[in-house]
N, C-alpha and C positions, 0 to 999 in steps of 0.2 A: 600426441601423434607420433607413431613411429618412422623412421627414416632409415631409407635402406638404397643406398649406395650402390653400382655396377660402374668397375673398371674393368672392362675387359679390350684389350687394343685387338686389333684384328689388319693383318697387309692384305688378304685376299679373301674371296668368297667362301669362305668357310662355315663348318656347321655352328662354332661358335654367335656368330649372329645371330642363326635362327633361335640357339635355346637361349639365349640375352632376352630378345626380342618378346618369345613366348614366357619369360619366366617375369619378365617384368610388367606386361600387360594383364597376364594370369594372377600376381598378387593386386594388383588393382583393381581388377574386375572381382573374385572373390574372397576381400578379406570385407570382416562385418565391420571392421575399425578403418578408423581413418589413416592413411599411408603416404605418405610421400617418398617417391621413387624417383630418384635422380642418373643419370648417367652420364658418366664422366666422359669430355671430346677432348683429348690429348692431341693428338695427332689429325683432325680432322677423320677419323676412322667412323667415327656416326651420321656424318651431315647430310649422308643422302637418305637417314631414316627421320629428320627431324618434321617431318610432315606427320610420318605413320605416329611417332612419339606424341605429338601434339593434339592429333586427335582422341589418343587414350589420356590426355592430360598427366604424361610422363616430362618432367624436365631434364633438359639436356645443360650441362655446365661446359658452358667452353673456357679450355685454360690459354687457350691463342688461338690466332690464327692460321698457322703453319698450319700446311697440308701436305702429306709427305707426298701423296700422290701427283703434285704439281711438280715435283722434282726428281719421281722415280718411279720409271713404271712398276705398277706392281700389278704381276699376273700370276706369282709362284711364291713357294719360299724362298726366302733371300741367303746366298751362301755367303 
């Protein structure tokens, strides 16, 4: 079985997400081999797709708890 890793950190709504999101459900749904797709939560930057993730049977690896968003707004890029 292959395994195929996504780090991608993300501070704000960005297009990032969505081709994570779609790139990661699309090799799930069509590869004829079996896949396991993991994606890395550094920063708490995934926790609010861990629903959508679970339902495509994607794991999510968390390396803590920290959330940056608990201690800094984030609505832009950060100077």
């Amino acid at each position: 079985m292959k395994k195929i890793c996504y780090w991608s950190p993300h501070l704000s709504n960005v297009a990032t997400i969505k081709n994570v999101i779609n790139s990661a459900i699309s090799l799930k749904k069509f590869t004829k081999k079996g896949i396991n797709i993991k994606i890395f939560n550094v920063i708490g930057e995934w926790s609010d797709y861990k629903k959508l993730f679970a339902s495509h049977n994607i794991d999510i690896i968390e390396f803590s708890n920290f959330k940056l968003t608990r201690f800094y707004p984030i609505t832009c890029f950060l100077k």
